[in-house]
C-alpha positions in Angstrom: -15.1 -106.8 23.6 -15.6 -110.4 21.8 -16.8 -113.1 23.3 -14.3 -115.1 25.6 -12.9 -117.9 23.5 -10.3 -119.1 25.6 -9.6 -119.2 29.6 -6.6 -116.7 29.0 -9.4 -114.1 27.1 -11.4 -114.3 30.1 -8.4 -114.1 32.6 -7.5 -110.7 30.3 -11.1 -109.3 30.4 -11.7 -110.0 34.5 -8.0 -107.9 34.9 -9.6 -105.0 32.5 -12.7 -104.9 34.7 -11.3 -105.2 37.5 -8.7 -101.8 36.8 -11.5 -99.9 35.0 -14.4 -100.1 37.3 -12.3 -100.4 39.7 -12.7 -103.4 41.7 -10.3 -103.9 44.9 -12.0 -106.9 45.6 -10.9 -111.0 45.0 -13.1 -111.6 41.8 -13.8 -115.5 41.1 -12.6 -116.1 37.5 -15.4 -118.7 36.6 -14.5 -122.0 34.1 -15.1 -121.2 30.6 -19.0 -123.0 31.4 -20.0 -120.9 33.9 -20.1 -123.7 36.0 -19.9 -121.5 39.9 -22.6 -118.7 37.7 -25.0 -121.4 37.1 -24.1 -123.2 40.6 -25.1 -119.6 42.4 -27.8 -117.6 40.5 -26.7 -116.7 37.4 -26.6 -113.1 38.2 -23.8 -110.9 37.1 -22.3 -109.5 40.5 -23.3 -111.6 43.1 -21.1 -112.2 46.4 -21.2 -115.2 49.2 -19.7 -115.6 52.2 -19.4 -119.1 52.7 -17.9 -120.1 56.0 -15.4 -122.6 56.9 -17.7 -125.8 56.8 -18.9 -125.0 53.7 -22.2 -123.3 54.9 -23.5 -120.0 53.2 -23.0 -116.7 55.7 -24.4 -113.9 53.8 -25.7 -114.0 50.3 -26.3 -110.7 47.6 -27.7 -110.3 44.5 -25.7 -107.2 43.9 -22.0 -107.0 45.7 -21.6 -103.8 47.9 -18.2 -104.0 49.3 -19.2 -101.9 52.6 -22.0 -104.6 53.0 -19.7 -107.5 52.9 -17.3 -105.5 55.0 -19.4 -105.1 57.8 -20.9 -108.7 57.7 -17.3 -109.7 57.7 -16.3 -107.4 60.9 -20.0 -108.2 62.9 -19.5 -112.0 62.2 -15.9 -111.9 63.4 -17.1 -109.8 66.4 -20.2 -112.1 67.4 -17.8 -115.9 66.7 -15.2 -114.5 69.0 -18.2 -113.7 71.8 -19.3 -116.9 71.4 -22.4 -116.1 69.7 -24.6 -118.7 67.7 -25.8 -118.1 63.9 -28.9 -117.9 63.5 -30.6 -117.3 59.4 -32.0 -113.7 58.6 -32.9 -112.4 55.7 -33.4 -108.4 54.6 -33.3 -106.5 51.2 -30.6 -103.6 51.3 -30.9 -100.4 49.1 -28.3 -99.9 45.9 -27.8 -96.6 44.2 -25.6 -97.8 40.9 -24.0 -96.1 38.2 -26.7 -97.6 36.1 -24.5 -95.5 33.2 -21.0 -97.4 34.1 -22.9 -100.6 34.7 -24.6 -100.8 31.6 -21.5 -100.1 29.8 -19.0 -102.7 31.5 -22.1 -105.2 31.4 -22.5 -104.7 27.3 -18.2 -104.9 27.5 -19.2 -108.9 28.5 -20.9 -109.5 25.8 -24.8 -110.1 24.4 -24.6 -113.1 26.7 -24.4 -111.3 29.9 -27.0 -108.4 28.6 -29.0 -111.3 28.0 -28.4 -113.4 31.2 -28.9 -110.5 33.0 -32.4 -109.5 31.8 -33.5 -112.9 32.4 -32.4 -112.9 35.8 -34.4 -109.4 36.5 -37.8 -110.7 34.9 -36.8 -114.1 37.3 -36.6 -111.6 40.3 -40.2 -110.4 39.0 -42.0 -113.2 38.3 -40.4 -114.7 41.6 -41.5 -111.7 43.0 -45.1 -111.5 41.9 -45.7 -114.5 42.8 -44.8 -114.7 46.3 -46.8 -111.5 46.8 -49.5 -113.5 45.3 -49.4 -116.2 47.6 -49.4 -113.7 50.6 -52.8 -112.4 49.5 -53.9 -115.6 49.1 -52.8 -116.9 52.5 -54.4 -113.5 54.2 -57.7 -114.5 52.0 -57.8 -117.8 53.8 -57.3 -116.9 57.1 -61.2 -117.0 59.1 -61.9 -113.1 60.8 -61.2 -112.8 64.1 
């Protein structure tokens, strides 16, 4: 698949993803700059909840439709107890189709093959380092 050239190219190629992957999902349909991918991580299949006043619920690299559905259902569950929102964050397991992903990713174009590597050897780097800086912080600490 080419390159989208126009909005109506993209519109087409987010309707043929969406039937062949298959999606049942609301998919954002960016601007023709990537203006929301560059705004939120520039990673190819990433979800937010973001809640009424604009502030970020629950944030994934990598959509998982159960995952969002069962934020969705413990978040309506915990506003209507009255319950107060407080910021956790945990890494969840995936166990892709790396075969059907690699495919539909290459069906984007060079651009998102490319985008996408970049954003892995970002999660690395990012990733490296911060485990570096634990080390270093465990190094400094006096013995007890």
């Amino acid at each position: 698949m080419p390159q989208h050239r126009t909005f109506d190219d993209k519109l087409a190629a987010a309707r043929r993803l969406r039937d062949e992957a298959p999606i049942r999902r609301e998919i954002l349909l960016d601007d023709m700059n990537g203006t929301v991918h560059s705004a939120y991580g520039l990673m190819p299949n990433m979800t937010y909840v973001i809640g009424r006043r604009g502030i970020v619920l629950s944030k994934s690299m990598w959509t998982a439709a159960r995952s969002v559905r069962e934020y969705l259902n413990r978040y309506r569950e915990a506003m209507q107890m009255g319950a107060v929102l407080m910021y956790s964050e945990h890494a969840e397991f995936r166990y892709p189709d790396r075969e059907l992903f690699m495919r539909l990713l290459e069906r984007a174009g060079p651009s998102a093959v490319t985008e996408f590597k970049e954003g892995m050897e970002f999660i690395a780097e990012r990733d490296r380092t911060r485990a570096r800086q634990r080390r270093q912080r465990q190094q400094q600490r006096p013995p007890h």
